[in-house]
C-alpha positions in Angstrom: 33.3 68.9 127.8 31.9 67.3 131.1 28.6 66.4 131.9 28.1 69.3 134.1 29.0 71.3 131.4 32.5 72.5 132.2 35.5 71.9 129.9 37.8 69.7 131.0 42.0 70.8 130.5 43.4 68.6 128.1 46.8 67.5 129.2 50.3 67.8 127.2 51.0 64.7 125.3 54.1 63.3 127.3 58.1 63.5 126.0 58.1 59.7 124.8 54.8 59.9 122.4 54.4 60.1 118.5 52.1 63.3 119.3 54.9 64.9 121.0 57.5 64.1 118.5 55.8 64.6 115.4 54.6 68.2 117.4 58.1 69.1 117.8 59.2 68.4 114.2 59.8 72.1 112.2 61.0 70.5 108.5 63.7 73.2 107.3 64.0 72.4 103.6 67.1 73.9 102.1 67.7 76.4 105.3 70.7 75.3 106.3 72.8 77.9 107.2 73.5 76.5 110.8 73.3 73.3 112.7 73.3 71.5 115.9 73.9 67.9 115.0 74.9 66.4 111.4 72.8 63.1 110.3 74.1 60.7 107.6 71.8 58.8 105.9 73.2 55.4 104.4 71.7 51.9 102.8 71.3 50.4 100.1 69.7 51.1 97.1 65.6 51.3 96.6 65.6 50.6 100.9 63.4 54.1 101.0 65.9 56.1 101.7 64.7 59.0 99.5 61.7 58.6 101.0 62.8 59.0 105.3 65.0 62.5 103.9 61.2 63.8 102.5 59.6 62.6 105.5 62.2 64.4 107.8 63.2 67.7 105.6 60.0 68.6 103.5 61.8 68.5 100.4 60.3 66.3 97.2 64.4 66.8 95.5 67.3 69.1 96.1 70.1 67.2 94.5 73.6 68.0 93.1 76.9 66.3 92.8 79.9 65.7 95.6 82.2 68.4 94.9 84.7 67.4 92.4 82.3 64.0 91.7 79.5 62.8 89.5 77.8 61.1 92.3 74.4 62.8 93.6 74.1 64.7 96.8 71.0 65.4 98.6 70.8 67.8 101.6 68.0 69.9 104.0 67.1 70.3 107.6 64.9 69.5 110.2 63.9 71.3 113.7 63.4 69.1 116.8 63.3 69.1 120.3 65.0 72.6 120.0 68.3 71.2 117.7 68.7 71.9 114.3 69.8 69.3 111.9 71.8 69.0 108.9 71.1 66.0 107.0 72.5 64.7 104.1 71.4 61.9 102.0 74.4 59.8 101.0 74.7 57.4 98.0 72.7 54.0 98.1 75.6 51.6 98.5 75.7 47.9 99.4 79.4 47.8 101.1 82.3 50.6 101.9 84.8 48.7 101.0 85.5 51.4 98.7 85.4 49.4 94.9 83.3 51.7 93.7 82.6 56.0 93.6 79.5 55.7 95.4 80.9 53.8 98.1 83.9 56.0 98.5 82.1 58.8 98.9 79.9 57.3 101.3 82.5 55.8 103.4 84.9 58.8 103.6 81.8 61.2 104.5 80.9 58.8 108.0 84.5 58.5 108.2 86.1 61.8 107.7 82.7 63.9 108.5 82.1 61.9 111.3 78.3 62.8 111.7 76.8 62.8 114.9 74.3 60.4 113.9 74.3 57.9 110.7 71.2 56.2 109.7 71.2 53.1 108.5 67.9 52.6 106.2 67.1 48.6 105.7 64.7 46.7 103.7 62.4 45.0 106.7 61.8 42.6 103.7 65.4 41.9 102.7 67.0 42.2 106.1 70.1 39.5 105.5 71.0 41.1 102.4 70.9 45.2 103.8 73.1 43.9 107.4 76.4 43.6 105.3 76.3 47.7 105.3 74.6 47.8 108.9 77.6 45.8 110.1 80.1 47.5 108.6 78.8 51.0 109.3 78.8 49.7 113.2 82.9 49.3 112.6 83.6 53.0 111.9 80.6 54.6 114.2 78.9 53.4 117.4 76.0 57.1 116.8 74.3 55.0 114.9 70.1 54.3 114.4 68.8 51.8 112.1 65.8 52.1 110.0 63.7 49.4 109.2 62.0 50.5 106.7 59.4 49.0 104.4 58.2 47.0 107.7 54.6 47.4 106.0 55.4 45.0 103.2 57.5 42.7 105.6 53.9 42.7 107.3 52.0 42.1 104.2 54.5 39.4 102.7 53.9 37.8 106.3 57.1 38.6 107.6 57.9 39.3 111.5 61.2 41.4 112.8 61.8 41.6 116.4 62.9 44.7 116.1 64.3 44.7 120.1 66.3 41.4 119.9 67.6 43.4 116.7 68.6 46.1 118.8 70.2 43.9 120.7 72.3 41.8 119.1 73.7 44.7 116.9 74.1 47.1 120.0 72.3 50.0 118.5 68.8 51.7 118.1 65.9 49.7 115.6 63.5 51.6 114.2 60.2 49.6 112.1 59.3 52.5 109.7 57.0 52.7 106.2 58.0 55.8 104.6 55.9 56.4 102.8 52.7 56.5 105.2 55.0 58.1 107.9 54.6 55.3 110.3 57.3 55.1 112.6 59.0 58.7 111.5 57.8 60.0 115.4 60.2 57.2 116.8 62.9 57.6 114.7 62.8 61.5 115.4 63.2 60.5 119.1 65.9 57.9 118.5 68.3 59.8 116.0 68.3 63.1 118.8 68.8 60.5 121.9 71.8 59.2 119.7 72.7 63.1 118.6 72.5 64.4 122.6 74.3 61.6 124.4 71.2 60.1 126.0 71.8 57.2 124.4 74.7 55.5 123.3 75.5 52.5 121.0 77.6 49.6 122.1 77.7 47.8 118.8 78.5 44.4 118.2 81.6 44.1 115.8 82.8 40.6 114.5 86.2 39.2 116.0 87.0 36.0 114.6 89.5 36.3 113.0 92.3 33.7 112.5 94.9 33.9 115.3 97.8 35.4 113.0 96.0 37.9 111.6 94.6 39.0 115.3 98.3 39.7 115.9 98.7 41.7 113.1 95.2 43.8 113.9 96.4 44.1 117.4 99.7 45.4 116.8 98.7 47.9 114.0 95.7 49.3 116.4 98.8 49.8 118.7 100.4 51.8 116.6 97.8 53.3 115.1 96.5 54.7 118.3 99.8 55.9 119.2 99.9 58.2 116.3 96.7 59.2 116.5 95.2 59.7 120.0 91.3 59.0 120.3 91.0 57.7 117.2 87.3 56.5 117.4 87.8 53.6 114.9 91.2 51.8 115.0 90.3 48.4 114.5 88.4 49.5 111.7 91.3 51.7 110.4 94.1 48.9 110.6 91.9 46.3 108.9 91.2 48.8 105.9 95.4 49.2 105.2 95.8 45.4 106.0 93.5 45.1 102.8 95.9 47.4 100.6 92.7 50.4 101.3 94.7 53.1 98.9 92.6 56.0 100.5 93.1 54.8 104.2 96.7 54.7 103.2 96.7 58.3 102.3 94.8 59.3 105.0 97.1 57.6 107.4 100.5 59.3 105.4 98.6 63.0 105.4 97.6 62.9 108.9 94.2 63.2 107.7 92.9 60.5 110.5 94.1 63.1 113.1 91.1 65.5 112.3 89.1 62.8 113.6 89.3 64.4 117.1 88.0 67.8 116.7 84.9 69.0 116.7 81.4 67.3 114.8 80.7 71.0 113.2 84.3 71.7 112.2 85.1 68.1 110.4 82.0 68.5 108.4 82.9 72.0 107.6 86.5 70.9 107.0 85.0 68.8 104.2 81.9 69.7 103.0 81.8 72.4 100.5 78.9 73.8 98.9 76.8 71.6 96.6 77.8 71.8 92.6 74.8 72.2 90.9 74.0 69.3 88.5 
């Protein structure tokens, strides 16, 4: 109210705000029977992973197991900025080098599913250890958004991230987020649809140093690779993964499976993701 008396009009919070995100957030739960955009959610263990899916679906647990698999499976949906999104909570893993189930099933879903988005939730408090995943993630999928999560006990242990030269350096969204008080949740919203619509898109920064030989060999392969499967998204990746004996890639390479990488988001996820078997 004015001094006069009169009310005064109070004005739309703007498109780039937390008050506009969080306003724009509808948290679906379990209602999932059609989406816009497919999220990913990957890190490593106890990063608060768990704890970002709450935040963004409403749900406290709905959990069962991989279909033919013993490895849990979380999945909901969220509203925003007039998409809907499937999300689905993959395995904590430290690597997808593919040694272990979890990490199988965690590569092969950002591989094969190809979401439109993968998050990447880090420990802001153990960032050297969590960027072995970040890194590799970056070689299969530039959608990417990273999730620096915990950066409230990174603050409290005295610990700075410059989250921007982070950015950066690895070519692709940073987020500072704690959970569990929903700080930061508004700007990740924002990020992970900029990454889903196109408006922004990741140029990460993948490690080349390798020793001259094998460059050949990577180079050749990618050649080849590319020629038998056209717009293949990840081809370096691809021919370092059956230079390291990768049985799966192998496979996937002798079935043709790597040529379903080129259709449609909706359709590869549907193409492998089957209904959830109920632990």
């Amino acid at each position: 109210m004015s001094k006069n008396g009169s009310t005064t009009k109070t004005s739309a919070p703007c498109e780039t705000c937390p008050a506009h995100n969080v306003g724009n957030l509808k948290k679906l739960g379990i209602n999932m029977d059609d989406w816009d955009y497919v999220v990913a959610l990957a890190g490593n263990p106890n990063t608060g992973k768990s704890t970002i899916f709450n935040a963004l679906t409403g749900l406290h647990q709905h959990t069962g197991n991989w279909p033919g698999k013993t490895v849990t499976r979380a999945e909901g949906g969220f509203e925003y900025g007039g998409s809907r999104y499937k999300i689905v909570d993959l395995p904590g893993t430290y690597s997808l080098l593919s040694t272990s189930l979890d990490e199988e099933v965690a590569r092969d879903f950002i591989l094969f599913g190809q979401p439109d988005v993968t998050v990447i939730v880090t420990d802001a408090t153990r960032l050297e250890r969590n960027l072995n995943l970040v890194l590799q993630v970056l070689e299969i999928t530039n959608r990417a958004v990273v999730a620096l999560n915990l950066i409230d006990e990174a603050r409290r242990h005295n610990l700075t991230v410059d989250e921007r030269r982070l950015a950066r350096d690895l070519g692709v969204p940073v987020v500072p987020t704690a959970a569990r008080s929903h700080e930061g949740i508004p700007e990740l919203l924002q990020a992970i649809h900029e990454v889903a619509t196109g408006k922004v898109v990741g140029k990460p920064h993948r490690i080349q140093n390798e020793p001259p030989a094998l460059k050949k060999a990577i180079q050749q392969l990618v050649a080849e690779i590319e020629q038998a499967f056209p717009g293949l998204p990840n081809a370096r990746w691809v021919a370092l993964r059956l230079l390291d004996g990768d049985r799966r890639i192998i496979e996937a390479v002798k079935r043709g499976e790597l040529g379903d990488l080129s259709i449609g988001s909706t359709e590869r996820v549907n193409s492998i993701d089957m209904p959830l078997e109920v632990a």
